[in-house]
C-alpha positions as CSV (number, residue, x, y, z in Angstrom):
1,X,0.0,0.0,0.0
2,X,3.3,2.2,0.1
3,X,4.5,2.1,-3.3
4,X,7.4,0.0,-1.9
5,X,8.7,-3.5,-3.5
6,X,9.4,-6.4,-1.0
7,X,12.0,-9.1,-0.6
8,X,9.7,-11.9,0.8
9,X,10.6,-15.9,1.4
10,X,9.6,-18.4,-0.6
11,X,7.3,-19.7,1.6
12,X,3.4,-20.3,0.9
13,X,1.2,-17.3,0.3
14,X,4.4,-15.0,0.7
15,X,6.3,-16.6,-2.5
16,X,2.6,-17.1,-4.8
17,X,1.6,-13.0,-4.2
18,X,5.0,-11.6,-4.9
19,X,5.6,-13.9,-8.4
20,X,1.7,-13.2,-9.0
21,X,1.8,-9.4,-9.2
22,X,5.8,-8.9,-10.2
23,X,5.8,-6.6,-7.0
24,X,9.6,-8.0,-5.4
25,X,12.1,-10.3,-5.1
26,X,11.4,-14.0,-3.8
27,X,14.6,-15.3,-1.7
28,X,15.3,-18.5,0.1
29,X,15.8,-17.6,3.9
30,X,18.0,-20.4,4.2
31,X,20.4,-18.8,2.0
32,X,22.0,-16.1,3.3
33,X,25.2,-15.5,1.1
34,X,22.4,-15.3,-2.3
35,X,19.8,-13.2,-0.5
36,X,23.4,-10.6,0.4
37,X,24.0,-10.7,-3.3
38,X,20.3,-9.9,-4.5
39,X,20.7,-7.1,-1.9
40,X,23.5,-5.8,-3.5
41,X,22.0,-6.2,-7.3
42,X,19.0,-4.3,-5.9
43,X,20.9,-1.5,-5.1
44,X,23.7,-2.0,-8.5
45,X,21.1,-2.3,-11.1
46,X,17.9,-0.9,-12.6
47,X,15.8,-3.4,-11.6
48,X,14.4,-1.4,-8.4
49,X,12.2,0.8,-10.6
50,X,10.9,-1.4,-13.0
51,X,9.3,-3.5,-9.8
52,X,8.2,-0.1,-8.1
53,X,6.5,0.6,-11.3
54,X,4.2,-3.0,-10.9
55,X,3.6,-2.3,-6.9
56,X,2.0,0.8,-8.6
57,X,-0.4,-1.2,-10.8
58,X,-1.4,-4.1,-8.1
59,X,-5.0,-3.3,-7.2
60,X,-5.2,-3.5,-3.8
61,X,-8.5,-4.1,-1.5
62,X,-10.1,-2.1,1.3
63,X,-10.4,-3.2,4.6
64,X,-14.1,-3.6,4.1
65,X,-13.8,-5.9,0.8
66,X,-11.0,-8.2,3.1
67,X,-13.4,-8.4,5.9
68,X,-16.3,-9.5,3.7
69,X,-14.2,-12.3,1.8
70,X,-12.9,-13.4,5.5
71,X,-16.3,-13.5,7.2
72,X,-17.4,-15.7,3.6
73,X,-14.9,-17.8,4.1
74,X,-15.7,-18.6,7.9
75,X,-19.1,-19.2,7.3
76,X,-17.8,-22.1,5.2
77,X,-16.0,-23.2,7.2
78,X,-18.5,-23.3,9.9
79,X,-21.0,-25.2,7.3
């Protein structure tokens, strides 16, 4: 909601909304030596504001459209 790219794991939900919307970098959290190198590319390269550029175009939903999709999906559950 910031504007800002993230560096996220590649765990779950965290790996599948990043690749899903371009909006960051994925990295294994098991690796540190590669996630100090993407670190450095971030900063070397002109990769930062292509991905700033796609966080701009994700649409993102209110608080009231989340809260409606979570109580849905409750009520399923509950079913």
């Amino acid at each position: 909601s910031c504007g800002i790219p993230v560096i996220g794991t590649n765990i779950g939900v965290i790996e599948d909304r990043i690749r899903k919307n371009n909006g960051g970098w994925v990295i294994d959290r098991n690796n540190p030596e590669v996630i100090y190198g993407l670190l450095r590319d971030i900063v070397e390269n002109e990769e930062y504001p292509e991905m700033v550029s796609n966080v701009s175009k994700i649409e993102l939903k209110d608080t009231k459209a989340m809260a409606s999709e979570y109580l849905q999906m409750y009520d399923l559950m509950l079913e």
